[in-house]
C-alpha positions in Angstrom: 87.1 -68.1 -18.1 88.9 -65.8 -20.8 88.0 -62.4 -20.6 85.7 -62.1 -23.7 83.2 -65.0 -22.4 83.6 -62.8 -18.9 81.8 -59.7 -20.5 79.8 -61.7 -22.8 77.7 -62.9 -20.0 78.1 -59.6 -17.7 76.0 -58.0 -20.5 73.5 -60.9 -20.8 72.4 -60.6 -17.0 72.4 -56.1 -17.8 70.0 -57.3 -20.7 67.6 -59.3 -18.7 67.5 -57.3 -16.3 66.6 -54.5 -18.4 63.7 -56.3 -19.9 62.4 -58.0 -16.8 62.3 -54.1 -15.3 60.6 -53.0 -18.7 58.3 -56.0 -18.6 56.8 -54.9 -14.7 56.4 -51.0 -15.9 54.4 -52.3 -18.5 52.0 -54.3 -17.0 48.8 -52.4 -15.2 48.9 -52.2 -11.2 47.3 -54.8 -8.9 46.0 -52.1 -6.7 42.8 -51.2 -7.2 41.5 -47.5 -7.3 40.2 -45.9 -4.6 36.4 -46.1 -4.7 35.9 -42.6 -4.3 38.1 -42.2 -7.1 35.9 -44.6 -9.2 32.4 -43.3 -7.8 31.7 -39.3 -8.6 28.7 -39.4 -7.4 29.2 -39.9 -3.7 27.8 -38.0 -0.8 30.3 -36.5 1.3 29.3 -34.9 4.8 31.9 -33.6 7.5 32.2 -34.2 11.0 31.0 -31.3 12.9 30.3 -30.0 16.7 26.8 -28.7 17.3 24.0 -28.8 20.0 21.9 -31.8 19.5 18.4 -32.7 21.3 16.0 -35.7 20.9 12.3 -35.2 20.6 9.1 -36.9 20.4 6.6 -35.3 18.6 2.7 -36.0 19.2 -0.5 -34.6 18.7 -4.0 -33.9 20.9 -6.6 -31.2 21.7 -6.4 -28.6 23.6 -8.6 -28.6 27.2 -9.3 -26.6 30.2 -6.9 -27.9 33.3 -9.7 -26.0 35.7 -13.6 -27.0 34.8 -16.1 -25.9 38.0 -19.6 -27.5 36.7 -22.6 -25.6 37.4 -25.9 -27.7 38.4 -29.3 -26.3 39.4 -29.8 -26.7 43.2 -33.3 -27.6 42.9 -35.8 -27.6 40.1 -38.1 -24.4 39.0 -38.5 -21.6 36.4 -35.8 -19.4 35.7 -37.0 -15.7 36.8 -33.8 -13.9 35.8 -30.1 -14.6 34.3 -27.3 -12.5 35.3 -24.7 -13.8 32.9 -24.6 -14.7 29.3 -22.3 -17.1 27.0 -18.4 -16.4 27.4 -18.9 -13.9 30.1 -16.2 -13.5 32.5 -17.2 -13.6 36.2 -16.1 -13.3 39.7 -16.8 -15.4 42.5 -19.8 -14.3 44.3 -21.8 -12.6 41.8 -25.3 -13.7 40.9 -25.6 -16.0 38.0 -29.5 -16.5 37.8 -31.9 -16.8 40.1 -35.1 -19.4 40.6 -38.8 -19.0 41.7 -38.3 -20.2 45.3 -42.4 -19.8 46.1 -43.1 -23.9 45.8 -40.0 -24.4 48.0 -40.9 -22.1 50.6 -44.5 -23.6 50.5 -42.5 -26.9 51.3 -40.4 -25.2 53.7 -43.5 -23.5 56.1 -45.0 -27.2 56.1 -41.7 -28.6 57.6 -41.6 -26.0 60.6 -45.6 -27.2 61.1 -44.9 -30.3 61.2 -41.9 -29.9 63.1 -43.5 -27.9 65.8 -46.5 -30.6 65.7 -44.6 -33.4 66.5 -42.4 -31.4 68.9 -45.6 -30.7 71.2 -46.8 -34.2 70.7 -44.1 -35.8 72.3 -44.4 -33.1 75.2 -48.1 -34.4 75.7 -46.4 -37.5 75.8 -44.0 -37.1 78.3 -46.9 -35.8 80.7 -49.3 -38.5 80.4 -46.1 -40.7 80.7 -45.4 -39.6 84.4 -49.3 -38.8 84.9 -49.7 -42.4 84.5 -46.8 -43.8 86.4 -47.9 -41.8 89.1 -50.9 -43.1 89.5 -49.4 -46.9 89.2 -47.3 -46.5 91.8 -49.8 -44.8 94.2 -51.9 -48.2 93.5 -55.0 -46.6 92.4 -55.5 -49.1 90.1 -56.4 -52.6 90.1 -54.5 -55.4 88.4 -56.3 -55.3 85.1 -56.2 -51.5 84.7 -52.1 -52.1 85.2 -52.0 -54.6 82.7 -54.1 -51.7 80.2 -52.2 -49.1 81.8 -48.7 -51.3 81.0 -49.7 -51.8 77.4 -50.8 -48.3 76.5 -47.5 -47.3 78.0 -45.4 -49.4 75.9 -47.5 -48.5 72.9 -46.7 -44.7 73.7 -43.1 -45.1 73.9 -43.1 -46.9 70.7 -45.3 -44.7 68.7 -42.8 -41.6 70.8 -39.6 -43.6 68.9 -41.8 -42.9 65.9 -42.4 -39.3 66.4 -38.9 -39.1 67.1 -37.8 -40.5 64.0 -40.1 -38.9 61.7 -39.3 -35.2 63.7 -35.6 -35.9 62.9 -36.3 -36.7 59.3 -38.4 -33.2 59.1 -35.4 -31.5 60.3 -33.1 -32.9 58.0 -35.8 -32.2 55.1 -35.8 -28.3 56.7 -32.3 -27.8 56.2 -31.7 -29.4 53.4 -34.5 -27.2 51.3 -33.3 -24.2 53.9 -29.9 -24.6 52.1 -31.6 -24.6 49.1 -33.6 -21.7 49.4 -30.3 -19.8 50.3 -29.4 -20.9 46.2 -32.3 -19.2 44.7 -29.9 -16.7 44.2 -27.2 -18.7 42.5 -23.6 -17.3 42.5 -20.4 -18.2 41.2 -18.2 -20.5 43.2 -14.7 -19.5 41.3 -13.5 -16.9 39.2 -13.3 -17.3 35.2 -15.3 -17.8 31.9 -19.0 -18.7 32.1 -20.1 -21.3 29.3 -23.8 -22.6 29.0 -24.0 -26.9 28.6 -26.4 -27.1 25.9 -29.0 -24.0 25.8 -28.3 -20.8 26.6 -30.4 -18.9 29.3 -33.1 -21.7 30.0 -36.2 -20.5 31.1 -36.8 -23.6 33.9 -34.2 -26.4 35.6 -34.5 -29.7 37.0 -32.8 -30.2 40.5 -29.0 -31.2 39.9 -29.7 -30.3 35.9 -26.3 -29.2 34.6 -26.5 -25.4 33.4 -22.8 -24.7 32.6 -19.6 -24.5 33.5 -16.5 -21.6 34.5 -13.5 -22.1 33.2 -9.8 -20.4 33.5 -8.8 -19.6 30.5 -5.1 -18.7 31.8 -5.0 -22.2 32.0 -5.3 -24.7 29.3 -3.8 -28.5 28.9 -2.7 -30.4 26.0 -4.0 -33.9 26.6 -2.2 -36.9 24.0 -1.4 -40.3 23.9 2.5 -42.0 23.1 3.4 -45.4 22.9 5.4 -47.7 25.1 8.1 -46.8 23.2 8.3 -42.8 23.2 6.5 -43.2 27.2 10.4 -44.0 28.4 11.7 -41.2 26.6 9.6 -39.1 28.6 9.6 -37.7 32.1 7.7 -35.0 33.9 9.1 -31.5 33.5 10.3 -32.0 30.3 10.1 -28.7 28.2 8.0 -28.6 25.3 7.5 -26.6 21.7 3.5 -26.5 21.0 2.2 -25.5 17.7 -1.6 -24.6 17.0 -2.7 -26.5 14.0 -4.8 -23.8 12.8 -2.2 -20.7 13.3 1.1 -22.2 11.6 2.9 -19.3 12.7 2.5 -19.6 16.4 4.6 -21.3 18.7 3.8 -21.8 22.8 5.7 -23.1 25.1 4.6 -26.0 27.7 5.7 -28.5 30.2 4.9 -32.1 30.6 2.4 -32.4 33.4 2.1 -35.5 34.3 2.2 -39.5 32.5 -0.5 -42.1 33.1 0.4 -45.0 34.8 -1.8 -47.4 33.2 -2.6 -47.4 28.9 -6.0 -46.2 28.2 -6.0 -47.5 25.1 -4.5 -49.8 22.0 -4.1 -49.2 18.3 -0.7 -46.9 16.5 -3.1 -45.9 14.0 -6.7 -44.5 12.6 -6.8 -47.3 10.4 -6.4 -49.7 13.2 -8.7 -47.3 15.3 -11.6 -47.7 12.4 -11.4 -51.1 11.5 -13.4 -53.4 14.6 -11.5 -56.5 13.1 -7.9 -55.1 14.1 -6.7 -57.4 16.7 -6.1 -55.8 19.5 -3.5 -57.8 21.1 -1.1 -56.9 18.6 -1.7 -53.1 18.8 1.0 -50.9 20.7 -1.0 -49.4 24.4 -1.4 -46.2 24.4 -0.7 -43.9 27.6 -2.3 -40.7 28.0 0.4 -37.4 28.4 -0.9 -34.1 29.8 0.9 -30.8 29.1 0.8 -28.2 30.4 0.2 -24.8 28.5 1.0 -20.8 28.5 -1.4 -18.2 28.5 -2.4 -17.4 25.1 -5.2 -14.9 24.0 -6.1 -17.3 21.1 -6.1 -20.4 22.8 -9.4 -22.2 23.6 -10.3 -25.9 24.5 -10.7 -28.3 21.6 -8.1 -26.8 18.8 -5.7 -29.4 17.6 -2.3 -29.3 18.9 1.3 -30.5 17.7 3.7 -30.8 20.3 7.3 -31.4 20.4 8.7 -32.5 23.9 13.1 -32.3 24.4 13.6 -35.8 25.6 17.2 -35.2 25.9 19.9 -32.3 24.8 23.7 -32.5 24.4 25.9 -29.3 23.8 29.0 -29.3 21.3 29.3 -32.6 20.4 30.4 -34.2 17.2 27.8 -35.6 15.0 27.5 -36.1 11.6 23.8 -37.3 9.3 22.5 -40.6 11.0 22.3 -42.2 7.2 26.2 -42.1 6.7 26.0 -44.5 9.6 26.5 -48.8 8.9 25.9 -51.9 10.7 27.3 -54.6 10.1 27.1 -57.5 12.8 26.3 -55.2 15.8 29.2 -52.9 14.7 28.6 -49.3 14.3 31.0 -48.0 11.2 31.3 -44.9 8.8 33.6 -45.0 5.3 35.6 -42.1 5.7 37.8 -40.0 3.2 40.9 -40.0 3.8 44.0 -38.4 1.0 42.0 -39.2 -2.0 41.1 -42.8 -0.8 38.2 -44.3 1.4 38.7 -46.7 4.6 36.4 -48.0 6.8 36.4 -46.6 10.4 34.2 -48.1 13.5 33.1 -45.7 15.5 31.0 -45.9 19.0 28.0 -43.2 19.0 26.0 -41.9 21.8 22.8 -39.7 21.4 20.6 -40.6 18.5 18.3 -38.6 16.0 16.2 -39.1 12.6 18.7 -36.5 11.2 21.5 -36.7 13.1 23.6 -39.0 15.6 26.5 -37.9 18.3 29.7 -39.0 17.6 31.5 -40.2 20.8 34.6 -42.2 19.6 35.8 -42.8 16.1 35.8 -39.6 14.0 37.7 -36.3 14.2 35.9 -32.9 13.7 36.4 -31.8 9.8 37.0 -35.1 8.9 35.0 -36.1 5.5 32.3 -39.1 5.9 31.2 -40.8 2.6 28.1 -42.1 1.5 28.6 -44.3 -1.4 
């Protein structure tokens, strides 16, 4: 090849080569921007380390955990009351005190009676061995035996009457004796005193409720969970009470004790109301009793809201539970990452409404993006 055609095509190749390299800056580049780049309005939160806890919130009255009911030991007019509504009392002292004259009428019959039948069966007893006696001397001929026989027997039966009806008195004695000793009716426990329905009745019916004491240094928060929350929960478990009526006040409790059995269905009033809710369907409902601190303000029956620590974790990572995605049982997050974001799966541990722990996955101060 002579040197001219040599060149000729040397420069040929440097000229398409120039324009193929020309032709590739020109054209637009098959990468796509980074979404972030492409969506400003993007929620960003970072991965941080805090102290995380679980809760389950629910809701009851307020109730007395010590109730000692006050009934009337026997029935008659009220002569004198020694304590009025909401009074505080110790045990012993006199809280009113019955007309005990018809009860020791009844009682001064019993001891008559008593001592009637007592010497009867003494008379008994001598005419018993009087007659025997005499039977076995043989002072008597065969048909005064036979009527001698027969009015024995008929003694000792009508005795096992007397016998009978003289233990009966006796019981009756002490049982109205004990009664008369509650004329005088004192407290059985330290506390409040609190009337049932009127206050300071002028008469009572035997076992007729009068009132109640109860301690108000220790009150109970009685609600109801659901199946689901009542494995969250175990006894011991601190809790953050609030009283509905006094937002700014906050007590502190524990939880008592859990029912073992549902006492009732239904997750809502509605379902409550309506007598056509099936009740089959309904989530059970299992009672939980907390337990209370002393509070000057705090009586049975005010509504309660109660938080109870199911679970608390110190320093962990966590970042807002609503960055989090599923997507076929995998947990992932869409992370930022030098202007550019990239799907990271990550494995989490304790969970909240607001937030979820972080326990593989994520770095602290990284940048997680809601898109």
């Amino acid at each position: 090849m002579s040197r001219k055609k040599w060149i000729a095509a040397t420069a040929a190749v440097l000229v398409a080569a120039f324009t193929g390299f020309l032709y590739i800056q020109s054209r637009p580049s098959p990468n796509p921007q980074p979404p972030m780049q492409q969506n400003m309005n993007a929620i960003r939160f970072e991965v941080t380390r805090e102290d995380l806890s679980s809760t389950v919130e629910v809701k009851g009255k307020s109730s007395y955990k010590k109730e000692t009911y006050i009934n009337a030991p026997f029935g008659a007019d009220v002569t004198e009351w020694s304590v009025a509504e909401g009074q505080q009392v110790r045990k012993g002292e006199p809280l009113f005190r019955l007309d005990d004259t018809s009860l020791r009428n009844e009682i001064a019959e019993l001891q008559a009676t008593i001592k009637k039948k007592e010497a009867d069966l003494k008379l008994s007893e001598f005419q018993e061995a009087t007659g025997t006696g005499d039977a076995a001397a043989g002072g008597l001929s065969e048909d005064a035996s036979k009527r001698h026989y027969a009015q024995s027997e008929s003694r000792k039966l009508q005795d096992e009457i007397t016998r009978i009806e003289l233990e009966h008195a006796r019981t009756q004695l002490r049982e109205k004796t004990d009664k008369l000793n509650n004329a005088v009716f004192v407290a059985p426990e330290d506390g409040i005193f609190l009337f049932e329905k009127t206050k300071q009745p002028k008469s009572l019916e035997a076992n007729e409720r009068v009132g109640r004491i109860v301690d108000l240094t220790q009150l109970e928060l009685i609600a109801y969970v659901g199946e689901y929350d009542l494995f969250r929960i175990k006894e011991g478990l601190p809790v953050e009470v609030k009283i509905d009526a006094l937002k700014n006040v906050k007590l502190q409790g524990t939880v008592e004790r859990l029912s073992k059995f549902a006492k009732g269905v239904g997750t809502s009033k509605e379902e409550a109301s309506n007598s056509n809710t099936n009740n089959s369907s309904a989530s059970a409902q299992f009672e939980v009793v907390i337990s209370l601190e002393p509070f000057e303000q705090l009586i049975a029956g005010l509504s309660l809201t109660a938080t109870i620590q199911t679970a608390q974790k110190t320093g962990v990572l966590v970042i807002p539970t609503l960055a989090i995605q599923r997507d076929q049982g995998q947990d992932f997050v869409m992370v930022e990452s030098d202007g550019a974001v990239e799907r990271r799966n990550i494995k989490i541990g304790l969970e909240t409404p607001d937030k979820t722990e972080i326990v593989e996955g994520l770095k602290e101060g990284e940048t997680v993006v809601l898109q």
